[in-house]
PDB file of the backbone (N, CA, C, O) and the ligand in Angstrom, with CONECT records:
HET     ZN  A 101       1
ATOM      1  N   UNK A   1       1.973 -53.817 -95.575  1.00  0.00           N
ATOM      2  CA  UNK A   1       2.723 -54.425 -94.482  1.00  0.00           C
ATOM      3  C   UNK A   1       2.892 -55.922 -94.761  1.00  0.00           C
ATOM      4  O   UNK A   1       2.086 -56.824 -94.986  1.00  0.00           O
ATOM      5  N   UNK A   2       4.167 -55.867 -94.672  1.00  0.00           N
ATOM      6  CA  UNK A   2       4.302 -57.973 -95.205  1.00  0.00           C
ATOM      7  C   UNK A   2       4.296 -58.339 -93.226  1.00  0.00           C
ATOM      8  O   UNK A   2       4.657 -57.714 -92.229  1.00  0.00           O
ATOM      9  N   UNK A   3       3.690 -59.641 -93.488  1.00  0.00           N
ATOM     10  CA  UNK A   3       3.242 -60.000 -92.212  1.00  0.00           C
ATOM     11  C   UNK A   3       3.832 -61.613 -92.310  1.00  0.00           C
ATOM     12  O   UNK A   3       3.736 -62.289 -93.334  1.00  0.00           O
ATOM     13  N   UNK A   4       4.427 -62.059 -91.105  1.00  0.00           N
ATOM     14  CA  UNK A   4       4.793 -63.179 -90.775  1.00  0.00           C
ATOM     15  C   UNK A   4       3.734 -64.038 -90.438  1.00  0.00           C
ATOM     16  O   UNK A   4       2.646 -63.673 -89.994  1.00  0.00           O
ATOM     17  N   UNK A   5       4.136 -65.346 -90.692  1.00  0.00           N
ATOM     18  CA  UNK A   5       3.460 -66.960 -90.124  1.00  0.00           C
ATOM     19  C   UNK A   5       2.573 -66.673 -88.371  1.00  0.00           C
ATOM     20  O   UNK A   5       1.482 -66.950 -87.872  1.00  0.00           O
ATOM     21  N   UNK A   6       3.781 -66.005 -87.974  1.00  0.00           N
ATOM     22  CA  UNK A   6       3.723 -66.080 -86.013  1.00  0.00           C
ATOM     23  C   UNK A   6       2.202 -64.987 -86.295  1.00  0.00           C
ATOM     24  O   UNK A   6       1.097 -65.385 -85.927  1.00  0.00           O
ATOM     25  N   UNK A   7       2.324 -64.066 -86.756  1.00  0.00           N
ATOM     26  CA  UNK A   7       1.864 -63.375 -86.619  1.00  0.00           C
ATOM     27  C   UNK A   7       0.219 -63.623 -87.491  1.00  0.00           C
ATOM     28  O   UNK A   7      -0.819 -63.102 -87.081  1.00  0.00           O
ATOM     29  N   UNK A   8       0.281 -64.300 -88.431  1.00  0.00           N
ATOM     30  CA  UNK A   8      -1.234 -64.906 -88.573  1.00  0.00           C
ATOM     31  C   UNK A   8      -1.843 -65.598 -87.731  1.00  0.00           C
ATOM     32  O   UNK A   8      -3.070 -65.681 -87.685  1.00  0.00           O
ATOM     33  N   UNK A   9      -0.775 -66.379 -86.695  1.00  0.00           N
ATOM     34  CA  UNK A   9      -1.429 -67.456 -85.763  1.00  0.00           C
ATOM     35  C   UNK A   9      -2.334 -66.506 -84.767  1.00  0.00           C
ATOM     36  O   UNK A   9      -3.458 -66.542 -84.265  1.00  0.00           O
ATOM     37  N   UNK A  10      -1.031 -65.513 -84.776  1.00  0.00           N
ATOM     38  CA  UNK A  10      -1.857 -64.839 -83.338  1.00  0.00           C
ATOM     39  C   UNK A  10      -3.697 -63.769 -83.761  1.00  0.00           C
ATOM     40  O   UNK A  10      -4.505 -63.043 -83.182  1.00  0.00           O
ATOM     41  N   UNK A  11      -3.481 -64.317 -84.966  1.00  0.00           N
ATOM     42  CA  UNK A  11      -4.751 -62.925 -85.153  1.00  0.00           C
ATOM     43  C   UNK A  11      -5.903 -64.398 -85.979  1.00  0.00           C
ATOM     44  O   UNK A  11      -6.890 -64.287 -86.707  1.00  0.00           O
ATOM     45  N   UNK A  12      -5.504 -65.108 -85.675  1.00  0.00           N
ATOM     46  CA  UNK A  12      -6.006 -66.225 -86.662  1.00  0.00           C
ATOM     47  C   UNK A  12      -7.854 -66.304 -86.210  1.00  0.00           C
ATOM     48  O   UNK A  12      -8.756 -66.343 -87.047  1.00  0.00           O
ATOM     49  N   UNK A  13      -8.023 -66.311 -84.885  1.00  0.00           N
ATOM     50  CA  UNK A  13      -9.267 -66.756 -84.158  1.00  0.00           C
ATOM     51  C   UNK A  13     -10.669 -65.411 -84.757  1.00  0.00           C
ATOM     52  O   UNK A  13     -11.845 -65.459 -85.118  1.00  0.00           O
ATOM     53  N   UNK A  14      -9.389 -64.131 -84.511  1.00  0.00           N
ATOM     54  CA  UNK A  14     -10.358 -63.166 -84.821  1.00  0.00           C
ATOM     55  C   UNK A  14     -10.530 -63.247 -85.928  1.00  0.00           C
ATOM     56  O   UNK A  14     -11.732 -63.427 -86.126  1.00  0.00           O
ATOM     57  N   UNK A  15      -9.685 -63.197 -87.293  1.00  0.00           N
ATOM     58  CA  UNK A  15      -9.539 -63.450 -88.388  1.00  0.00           C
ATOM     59  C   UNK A  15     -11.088 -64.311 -88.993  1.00  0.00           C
ATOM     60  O   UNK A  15     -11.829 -63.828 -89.849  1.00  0.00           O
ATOM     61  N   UNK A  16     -11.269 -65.426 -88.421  1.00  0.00           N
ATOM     62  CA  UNK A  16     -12.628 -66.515 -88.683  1.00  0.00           C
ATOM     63  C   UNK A  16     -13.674 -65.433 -88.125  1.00  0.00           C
ATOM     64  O   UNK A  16     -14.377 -64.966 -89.022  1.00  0.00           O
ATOM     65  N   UNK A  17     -13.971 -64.858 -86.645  1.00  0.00           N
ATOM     66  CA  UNK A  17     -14.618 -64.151 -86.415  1.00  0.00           C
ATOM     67  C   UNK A  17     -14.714 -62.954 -86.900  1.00  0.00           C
ATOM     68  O   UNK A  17     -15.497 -62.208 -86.312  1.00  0.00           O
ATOM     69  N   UNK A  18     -14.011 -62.441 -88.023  1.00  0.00           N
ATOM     70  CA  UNK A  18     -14.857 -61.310 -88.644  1.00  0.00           C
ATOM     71  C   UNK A  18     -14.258 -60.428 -87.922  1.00  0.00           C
ATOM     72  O   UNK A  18     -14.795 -59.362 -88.222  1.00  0.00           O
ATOM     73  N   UNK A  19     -13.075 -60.152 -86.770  1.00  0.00           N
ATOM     74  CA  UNK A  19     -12.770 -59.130 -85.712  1.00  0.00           C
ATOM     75  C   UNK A  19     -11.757 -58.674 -86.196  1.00  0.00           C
ATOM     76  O   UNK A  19     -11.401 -57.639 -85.634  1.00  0.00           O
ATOM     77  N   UNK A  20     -10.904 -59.114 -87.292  1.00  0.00           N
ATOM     78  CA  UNK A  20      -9.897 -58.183 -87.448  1.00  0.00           C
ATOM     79  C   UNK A  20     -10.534 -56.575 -88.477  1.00  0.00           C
ATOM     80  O   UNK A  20     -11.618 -56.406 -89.036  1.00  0.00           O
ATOM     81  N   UNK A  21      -9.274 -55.609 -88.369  1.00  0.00           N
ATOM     82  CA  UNK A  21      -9.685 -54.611 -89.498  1.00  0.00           C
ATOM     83  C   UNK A  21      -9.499 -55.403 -90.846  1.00  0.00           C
ATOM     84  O   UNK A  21      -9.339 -56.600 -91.086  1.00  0.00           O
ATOM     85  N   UNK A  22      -9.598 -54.026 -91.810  1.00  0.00           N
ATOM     86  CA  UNK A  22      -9.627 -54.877 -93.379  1.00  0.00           C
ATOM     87  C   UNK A  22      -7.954 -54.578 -93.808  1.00  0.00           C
ATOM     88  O   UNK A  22      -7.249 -55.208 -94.597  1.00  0.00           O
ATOM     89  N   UNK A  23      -7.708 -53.679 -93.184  1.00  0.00           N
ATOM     90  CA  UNK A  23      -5.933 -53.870 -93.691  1.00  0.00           C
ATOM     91  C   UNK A  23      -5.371 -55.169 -92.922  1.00  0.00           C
ATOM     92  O   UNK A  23      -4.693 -55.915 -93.630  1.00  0.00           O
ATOM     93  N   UNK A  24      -5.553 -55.559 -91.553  1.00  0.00           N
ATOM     94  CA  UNK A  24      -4.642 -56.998 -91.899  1.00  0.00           C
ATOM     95  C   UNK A  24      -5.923 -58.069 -92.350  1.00  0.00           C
ATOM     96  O   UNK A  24      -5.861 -59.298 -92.354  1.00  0.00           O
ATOM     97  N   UNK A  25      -6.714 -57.491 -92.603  1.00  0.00           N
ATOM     98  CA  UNK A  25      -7.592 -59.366 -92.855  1.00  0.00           C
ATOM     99  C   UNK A  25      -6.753 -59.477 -94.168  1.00  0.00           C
ATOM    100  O   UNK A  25      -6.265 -60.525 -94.591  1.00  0.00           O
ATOM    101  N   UNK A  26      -6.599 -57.588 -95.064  1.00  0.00           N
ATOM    102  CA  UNK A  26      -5.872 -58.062 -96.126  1.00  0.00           C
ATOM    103  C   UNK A  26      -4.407 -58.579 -96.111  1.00  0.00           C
ATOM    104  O   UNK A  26      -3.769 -59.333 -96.846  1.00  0.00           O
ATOM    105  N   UNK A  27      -4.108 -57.837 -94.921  1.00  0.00           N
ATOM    106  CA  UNK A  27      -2.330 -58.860 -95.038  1.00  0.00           C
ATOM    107  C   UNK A  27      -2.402 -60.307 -95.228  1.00  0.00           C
ATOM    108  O   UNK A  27      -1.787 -60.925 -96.096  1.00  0.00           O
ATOM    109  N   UNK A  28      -3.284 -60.866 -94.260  1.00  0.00           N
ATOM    110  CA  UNK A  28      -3.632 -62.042 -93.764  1.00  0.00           C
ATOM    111  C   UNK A  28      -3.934 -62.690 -94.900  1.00  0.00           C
ATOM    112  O   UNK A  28      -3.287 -63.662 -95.290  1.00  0.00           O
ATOM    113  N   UNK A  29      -5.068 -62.139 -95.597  1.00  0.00           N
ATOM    114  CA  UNK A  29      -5.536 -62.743 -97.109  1.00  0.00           C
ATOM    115  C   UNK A  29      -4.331 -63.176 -97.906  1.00  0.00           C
ATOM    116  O   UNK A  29      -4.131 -64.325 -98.299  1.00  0.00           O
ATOM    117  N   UNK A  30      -3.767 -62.424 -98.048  1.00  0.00           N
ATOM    118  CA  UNK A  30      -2.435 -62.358 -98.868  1.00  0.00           C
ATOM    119  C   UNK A  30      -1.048 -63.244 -98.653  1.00  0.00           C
ATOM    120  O   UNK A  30      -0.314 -63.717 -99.521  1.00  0.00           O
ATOM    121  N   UNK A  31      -0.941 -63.307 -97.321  1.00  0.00           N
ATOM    122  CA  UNK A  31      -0.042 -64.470 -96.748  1.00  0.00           C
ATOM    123  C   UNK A  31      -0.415 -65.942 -96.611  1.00  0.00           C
ATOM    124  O   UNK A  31       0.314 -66.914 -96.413  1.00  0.00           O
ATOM    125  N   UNK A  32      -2.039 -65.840 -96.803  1.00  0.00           N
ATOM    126  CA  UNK A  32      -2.614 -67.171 -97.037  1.00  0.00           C
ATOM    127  C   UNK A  32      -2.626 -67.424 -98.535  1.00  0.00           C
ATOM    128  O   UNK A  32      -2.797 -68.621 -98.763  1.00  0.00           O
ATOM    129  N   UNK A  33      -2.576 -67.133 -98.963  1.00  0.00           N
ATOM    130  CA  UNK A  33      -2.374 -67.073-100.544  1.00  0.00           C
ATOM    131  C   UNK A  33      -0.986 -68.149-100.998  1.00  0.00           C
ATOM    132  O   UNK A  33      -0.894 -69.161-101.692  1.00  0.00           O
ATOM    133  N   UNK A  34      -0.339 -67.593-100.465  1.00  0.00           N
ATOM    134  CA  UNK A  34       1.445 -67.808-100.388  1.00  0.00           C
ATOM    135  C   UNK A  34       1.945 -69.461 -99.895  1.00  0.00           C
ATOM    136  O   UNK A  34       2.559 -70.412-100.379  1.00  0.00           O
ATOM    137  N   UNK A  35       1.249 -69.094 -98.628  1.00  0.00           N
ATOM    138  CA  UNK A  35       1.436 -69.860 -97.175  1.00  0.00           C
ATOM    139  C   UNK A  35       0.669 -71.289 -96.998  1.00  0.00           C
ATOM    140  O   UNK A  35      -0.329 -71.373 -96.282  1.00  0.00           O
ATOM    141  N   UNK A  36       1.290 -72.582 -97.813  1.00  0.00           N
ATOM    142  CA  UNK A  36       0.804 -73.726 -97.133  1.00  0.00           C
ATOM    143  C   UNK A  36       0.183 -73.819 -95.431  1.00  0.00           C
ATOM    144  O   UNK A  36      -0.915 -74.129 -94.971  1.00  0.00           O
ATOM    145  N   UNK A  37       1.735 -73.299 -94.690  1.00  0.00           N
ATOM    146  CA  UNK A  37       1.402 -74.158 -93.588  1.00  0.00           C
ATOM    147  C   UNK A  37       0.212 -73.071 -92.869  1.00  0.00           C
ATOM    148  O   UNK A  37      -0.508 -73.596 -92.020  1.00  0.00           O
ATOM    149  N   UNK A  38       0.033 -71.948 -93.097  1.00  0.00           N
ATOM    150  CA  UNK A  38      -0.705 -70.847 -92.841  1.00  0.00           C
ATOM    151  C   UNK A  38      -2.225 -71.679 -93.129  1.00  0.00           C
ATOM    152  O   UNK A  38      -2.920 -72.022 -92.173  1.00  0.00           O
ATOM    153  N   UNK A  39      -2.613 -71.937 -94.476  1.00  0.00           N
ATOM    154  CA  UNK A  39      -3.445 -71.746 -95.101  1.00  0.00           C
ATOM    155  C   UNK A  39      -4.436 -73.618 -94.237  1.00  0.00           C
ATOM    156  O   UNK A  39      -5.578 -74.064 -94.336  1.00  0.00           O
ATOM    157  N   UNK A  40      -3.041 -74.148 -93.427  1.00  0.00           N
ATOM    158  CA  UNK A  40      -3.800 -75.711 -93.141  1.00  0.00           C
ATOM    159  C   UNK A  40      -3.813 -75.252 -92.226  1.00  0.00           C
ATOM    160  O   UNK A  40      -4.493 -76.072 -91.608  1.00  0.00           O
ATOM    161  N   UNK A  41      -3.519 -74.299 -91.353  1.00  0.00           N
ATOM    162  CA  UNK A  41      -3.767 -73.894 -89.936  1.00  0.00           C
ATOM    163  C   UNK A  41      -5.343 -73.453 -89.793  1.00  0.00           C
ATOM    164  O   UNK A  41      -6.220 -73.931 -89.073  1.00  0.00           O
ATOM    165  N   UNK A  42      -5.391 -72.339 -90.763  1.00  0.00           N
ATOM    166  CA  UNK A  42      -7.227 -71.614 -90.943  1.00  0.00           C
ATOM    167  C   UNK A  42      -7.653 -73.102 -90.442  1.00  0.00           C
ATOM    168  O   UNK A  42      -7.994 -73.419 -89.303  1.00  0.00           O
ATOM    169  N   UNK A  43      -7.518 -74.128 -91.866  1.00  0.00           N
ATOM    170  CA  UNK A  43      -8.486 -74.799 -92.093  1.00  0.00           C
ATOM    171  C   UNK A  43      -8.501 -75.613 -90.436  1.00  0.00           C
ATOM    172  O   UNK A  43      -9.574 -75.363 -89.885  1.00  0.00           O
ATOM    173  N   UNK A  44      -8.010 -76.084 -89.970  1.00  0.00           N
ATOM    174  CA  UNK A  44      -8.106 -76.792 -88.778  1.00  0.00           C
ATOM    175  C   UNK A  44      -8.499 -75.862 -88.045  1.00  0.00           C
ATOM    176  O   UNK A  44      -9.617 -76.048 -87.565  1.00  0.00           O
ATOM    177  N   UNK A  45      -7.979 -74.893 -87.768  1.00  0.00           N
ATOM    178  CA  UNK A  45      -8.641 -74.091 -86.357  1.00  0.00           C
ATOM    179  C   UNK A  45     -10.123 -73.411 -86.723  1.00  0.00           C
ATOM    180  O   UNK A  45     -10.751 -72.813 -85.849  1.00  0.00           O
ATOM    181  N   UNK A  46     -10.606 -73.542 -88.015  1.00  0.00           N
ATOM    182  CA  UNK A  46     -12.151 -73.275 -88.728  1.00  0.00           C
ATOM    183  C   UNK A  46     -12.689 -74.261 -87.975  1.00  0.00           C
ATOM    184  O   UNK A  46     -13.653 -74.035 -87.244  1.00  0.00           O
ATOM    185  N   UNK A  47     -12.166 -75.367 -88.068  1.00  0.00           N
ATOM    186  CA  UNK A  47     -12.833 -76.734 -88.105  1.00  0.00           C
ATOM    187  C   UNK A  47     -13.168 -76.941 -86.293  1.00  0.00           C
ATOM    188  O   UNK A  47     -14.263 -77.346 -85.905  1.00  0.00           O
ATOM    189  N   UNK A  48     -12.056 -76.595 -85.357  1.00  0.00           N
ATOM    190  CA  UNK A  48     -12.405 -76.375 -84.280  1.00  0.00           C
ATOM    191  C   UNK A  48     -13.306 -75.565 -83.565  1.00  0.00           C
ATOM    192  O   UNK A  48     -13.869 -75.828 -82.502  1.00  0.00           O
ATOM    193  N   UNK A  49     -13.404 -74.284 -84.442  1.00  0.00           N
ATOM    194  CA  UNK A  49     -14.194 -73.146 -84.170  1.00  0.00           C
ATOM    195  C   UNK A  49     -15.563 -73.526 -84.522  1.00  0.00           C
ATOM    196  O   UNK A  49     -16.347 -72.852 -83.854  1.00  0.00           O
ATOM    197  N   UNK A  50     -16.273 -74.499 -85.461  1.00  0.00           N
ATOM    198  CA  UNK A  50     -17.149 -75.013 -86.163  1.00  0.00           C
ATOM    199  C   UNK A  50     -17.370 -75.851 -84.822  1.00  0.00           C
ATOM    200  O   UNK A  50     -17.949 -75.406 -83.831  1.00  0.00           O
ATOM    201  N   UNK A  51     -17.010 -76.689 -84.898  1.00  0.00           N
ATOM    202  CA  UNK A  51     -17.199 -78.005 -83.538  1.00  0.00           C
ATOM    203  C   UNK A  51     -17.348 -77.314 -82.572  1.00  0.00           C
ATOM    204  O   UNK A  51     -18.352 -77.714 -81.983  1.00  0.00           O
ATOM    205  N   UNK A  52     -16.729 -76.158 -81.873  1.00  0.00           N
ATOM    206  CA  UNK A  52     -17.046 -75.829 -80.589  1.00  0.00           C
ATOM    207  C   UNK A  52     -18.290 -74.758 -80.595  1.00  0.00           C
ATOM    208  O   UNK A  52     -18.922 -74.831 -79.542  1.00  0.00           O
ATOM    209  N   UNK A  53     -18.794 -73.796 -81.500  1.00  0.00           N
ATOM    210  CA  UNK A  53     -19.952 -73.104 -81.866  1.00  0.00           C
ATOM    211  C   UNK A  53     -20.991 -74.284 -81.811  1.00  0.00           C
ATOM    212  O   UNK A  53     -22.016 -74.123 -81.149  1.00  0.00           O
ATOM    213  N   UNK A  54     -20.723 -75.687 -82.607  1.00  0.00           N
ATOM    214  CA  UNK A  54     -22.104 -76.404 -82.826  1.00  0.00           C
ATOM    215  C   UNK A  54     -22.617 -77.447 -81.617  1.00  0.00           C
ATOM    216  O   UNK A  54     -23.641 -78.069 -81.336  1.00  0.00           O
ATOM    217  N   UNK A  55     -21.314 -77.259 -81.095  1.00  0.00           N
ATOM    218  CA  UNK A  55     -21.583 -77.761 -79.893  1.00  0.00           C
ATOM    219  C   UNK A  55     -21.970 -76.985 -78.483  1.00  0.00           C
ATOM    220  O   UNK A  55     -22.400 -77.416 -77.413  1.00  0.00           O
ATOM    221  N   UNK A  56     -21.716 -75.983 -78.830  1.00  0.00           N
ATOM    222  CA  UNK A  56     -22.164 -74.908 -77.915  1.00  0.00           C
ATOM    223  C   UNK A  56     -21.411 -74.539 -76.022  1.00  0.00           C
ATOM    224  O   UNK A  56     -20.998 -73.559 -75.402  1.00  0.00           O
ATOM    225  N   UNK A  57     -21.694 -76.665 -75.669  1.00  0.00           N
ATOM    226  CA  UNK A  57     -21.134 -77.158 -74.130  1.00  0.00           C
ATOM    227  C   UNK A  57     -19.975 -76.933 -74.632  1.00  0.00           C
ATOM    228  O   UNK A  57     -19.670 -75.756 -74.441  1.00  0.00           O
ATOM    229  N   UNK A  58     -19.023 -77.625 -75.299  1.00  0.00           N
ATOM    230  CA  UNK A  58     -17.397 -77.733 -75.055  1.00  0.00           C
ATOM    231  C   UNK A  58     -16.542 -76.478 -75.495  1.00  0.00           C
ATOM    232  O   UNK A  58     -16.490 -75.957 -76.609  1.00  0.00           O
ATOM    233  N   UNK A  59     -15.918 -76.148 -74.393  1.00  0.00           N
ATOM    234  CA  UNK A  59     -14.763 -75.159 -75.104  1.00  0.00           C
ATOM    235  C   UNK A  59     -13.299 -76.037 -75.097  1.00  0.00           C
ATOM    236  O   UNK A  59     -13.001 -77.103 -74.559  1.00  0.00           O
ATOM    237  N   UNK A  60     -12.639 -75.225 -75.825  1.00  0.00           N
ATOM    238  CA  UNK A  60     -10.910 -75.527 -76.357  1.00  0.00           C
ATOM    239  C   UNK A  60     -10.447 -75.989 -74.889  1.00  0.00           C
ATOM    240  O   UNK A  60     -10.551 -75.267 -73.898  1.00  0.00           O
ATOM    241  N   UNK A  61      -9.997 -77.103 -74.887  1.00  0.00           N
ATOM    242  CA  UNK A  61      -8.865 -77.855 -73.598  1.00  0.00           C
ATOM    243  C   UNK A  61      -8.390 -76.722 -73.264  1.00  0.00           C
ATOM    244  O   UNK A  61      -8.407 -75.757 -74.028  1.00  0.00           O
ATOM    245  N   UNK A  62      -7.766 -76.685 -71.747  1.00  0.00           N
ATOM    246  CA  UNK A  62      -6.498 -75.644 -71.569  1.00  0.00           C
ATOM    247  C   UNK A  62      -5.705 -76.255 -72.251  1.00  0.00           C
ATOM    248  O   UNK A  62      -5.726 -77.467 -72.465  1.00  0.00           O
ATOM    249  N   UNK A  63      -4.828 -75.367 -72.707  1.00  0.00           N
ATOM    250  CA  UNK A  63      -3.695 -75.419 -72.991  1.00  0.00           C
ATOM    251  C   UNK A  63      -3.515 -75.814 -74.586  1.00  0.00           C
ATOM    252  O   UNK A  63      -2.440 -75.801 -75.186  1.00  0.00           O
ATOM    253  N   UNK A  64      -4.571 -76.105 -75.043  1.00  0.00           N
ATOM    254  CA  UNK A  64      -4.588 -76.528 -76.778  1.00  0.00           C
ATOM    255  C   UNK A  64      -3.968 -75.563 -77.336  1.00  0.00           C
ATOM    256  O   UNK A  64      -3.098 -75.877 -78.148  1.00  0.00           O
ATOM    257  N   UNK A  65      -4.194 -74.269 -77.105  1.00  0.00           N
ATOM    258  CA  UNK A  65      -3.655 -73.242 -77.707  1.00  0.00           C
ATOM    259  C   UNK A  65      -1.927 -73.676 -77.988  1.00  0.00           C
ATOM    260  O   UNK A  65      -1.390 -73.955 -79.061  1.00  0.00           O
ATOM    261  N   UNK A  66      -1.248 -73.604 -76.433  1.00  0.00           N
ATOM    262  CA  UNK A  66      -0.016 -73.621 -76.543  1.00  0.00           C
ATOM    263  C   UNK A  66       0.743 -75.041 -77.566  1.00  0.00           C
ATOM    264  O   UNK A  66       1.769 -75.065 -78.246  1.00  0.00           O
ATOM    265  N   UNK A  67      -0.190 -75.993 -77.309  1.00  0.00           N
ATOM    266  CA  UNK A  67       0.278 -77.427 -77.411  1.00  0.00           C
ATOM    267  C   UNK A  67       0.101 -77.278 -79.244  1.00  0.00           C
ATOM    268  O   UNK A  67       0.734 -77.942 -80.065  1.00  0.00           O
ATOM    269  N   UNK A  68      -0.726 -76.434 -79.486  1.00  0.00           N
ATOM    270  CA  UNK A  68      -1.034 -76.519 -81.013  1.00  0.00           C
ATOM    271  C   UNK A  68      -0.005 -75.471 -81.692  1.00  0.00           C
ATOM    272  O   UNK A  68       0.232 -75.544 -82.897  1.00  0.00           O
ATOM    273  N   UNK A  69       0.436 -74.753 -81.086  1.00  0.00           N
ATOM    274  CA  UNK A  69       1.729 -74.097 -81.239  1.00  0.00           C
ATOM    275  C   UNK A  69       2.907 -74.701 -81.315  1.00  0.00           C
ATOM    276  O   UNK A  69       3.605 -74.839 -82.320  1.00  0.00           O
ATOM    277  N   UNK A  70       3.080 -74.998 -80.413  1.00  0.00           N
ATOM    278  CA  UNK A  70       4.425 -75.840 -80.456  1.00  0.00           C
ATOM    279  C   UNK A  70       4.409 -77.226 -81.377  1.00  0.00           C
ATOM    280  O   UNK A  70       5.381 -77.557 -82.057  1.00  0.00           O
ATOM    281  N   UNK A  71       3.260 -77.938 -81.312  1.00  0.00           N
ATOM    282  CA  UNK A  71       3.112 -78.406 -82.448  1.00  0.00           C
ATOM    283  C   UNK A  71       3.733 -77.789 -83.872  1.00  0.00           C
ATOM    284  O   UNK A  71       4.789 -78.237 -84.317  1.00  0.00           O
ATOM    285  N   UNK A  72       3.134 -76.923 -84.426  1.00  0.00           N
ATOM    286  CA  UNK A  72       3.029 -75.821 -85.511  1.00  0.00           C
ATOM    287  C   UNK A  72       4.870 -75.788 -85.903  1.00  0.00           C
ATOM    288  O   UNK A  72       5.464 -76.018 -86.956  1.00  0.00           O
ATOM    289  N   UNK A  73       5.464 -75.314 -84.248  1.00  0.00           N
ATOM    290  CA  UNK A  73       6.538 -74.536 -84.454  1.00  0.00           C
ATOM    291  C   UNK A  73       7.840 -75.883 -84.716  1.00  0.00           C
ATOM    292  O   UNK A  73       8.880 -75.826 -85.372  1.00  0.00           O
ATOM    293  N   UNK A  74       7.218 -77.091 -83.860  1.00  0.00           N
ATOM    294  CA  UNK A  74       8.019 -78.259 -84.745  1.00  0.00           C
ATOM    295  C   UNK A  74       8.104 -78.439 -86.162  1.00  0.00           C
ATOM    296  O   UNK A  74       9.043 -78.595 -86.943  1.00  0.00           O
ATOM    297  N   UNK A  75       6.926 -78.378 -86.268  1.00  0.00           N
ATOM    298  CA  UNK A  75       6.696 -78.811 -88.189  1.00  0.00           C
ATOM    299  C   UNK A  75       7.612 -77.608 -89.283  1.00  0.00           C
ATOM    300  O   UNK A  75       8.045 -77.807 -90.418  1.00  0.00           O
ATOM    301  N   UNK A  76       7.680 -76.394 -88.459  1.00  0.00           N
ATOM    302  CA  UNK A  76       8.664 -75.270 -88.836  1.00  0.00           C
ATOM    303  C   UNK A  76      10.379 -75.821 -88.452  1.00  0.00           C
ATOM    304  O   UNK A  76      11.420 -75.666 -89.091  1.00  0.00           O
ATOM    305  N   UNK A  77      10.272 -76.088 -87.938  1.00  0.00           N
ATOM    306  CA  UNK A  77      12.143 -76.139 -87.692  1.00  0.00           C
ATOM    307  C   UNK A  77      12.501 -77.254 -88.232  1.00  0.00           C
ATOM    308  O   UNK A  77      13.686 -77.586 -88.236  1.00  0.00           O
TER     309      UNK A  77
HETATM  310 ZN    ZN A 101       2.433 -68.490 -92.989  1.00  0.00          ZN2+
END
């Protein structure tokens, strides 16, 4: 299955957590391979997922999700 950008974002969280199956972790693997803007997304949203685990108190702002999207979807158009 060839798998789109949109579609790594949305599986991206489980993806770090170990929650996806192994057929898309492998799509996923594979489009990160390819995929600059894919592959700086992991790394930042690792990096958030890292900070908010070690910190344990803070979770993700509302709305980071969306705002980091649309972010994303500027740097695309
Ligand atoms: Zn991509």
């Amino acid at each position: 299955m060839r798998i789109d950008c949109k579609h790594v974002w949305e599986h991206i969280s489980a993806y770090i957590d170990g929650e996806v199956d192994a057929g898309l972790r492998a799509d996923i693997d594979r489009h990160l391979e390819t995929c600059e803007i894919c592959s700086a997304v992991l790394d930042s949203t690792r990096n958030v997922v890292v900070l908010v685990a070690d910190s344990r108190v803070f979770e993700l702002p509302g709305g980071f999700s969306g705002r980091f999207h649309a972010r994303l979807e500027r740097e695309l158009s």
